[in-house]
C-alpha positions in Angstrom: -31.4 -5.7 -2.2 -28.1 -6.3 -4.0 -24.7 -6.0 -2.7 -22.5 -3.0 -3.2 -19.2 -2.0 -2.6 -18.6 1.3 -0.8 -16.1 3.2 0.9 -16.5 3.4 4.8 -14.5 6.3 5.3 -16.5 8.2 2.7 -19.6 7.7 4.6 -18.4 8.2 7.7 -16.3 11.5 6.8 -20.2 13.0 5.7 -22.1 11.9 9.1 -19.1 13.4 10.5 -19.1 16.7 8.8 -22.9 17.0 9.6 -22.2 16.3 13.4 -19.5 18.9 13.5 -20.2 21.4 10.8 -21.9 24.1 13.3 -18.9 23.7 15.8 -16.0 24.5 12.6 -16.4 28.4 12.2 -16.2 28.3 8.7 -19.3 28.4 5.7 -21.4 25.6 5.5 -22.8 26.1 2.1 -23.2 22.9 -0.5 -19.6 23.6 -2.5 -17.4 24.6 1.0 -19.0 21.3 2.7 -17.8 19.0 0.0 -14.6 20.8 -0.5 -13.8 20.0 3.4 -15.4 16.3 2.6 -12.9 16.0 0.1 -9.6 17.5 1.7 -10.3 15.2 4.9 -10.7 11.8 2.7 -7.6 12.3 0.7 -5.7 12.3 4.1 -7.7 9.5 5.5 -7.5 5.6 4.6 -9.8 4.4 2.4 -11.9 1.1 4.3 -14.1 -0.6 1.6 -16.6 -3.2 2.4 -19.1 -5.5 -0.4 -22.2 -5.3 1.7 -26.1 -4.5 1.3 -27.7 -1.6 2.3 -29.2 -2.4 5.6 -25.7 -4.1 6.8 -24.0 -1.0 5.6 -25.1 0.9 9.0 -24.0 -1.5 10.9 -20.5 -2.0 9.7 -20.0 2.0 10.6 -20.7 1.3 14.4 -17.8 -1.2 14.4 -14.9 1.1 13.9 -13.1 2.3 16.3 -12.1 5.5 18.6 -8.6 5.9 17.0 -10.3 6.0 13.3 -12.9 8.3 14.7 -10.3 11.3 16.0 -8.1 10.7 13.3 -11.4 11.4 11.1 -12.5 14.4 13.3 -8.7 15.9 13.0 -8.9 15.7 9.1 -12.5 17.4 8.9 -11.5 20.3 11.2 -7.9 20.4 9.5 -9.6 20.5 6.3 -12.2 23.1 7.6 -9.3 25.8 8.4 -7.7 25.2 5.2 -11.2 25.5 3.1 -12.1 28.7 5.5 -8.8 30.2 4.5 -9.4 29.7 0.7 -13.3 29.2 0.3 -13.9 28.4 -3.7 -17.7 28.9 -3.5 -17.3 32.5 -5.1 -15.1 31.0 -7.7 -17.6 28.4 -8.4 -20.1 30.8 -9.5 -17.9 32.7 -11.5 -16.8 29.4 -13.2 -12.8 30.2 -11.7 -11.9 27.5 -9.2 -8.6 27.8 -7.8 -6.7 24.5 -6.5 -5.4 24.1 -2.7 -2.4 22.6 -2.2 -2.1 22.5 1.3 
């Protein structure tokens, strides 16, 4: 078990997303799910820890309520925004447009 560094939001903002995704109205496949991933952690602060795998759970339980809405309001922001201008069509067709929103 060797020690890694990782982003705590990052992880966080994916549990999250799977918590919520059924509650946000808006597509849920692989492309739209990452897209709201994304939008919400370029608006949240990054929090990176050096830890091991098995410590790396517990280091997510000790964050607290604030960072949790403000993580919440960023996943549903980001999940109107993506709903409005879903790129998973434009994927396939190799044509991605970019949000700036």
């Amino acid at each position: 078990m060797g020690i890694m560094l990782r982003n705590l939001t990052e992880d966080i903002v994916i549990r999250r997303l799977d918590q919520l995704i059924d509650q946000l109205d808006c597509c849920k496949c692989d492309y739209c799910r990452l897209d709201i991933a994304s939008y919400a952690l370029n608006r949240l602060p990054t929090k990176y820890v050096a830890t091991t795998t098995g410590e790396l759970l517990s280091k997510i339980s000790y964050l607290d309520t604030d960072f949790d809405v403000a993580i919440v309001a960023a996943i549903t922001a980001a999940a109107e925004v993506i709903r409005k201008h879903p790129r998973h069509e434009a994927v396939a067709m190799d044509k991605l447009p970019i949000v700036n929103e």
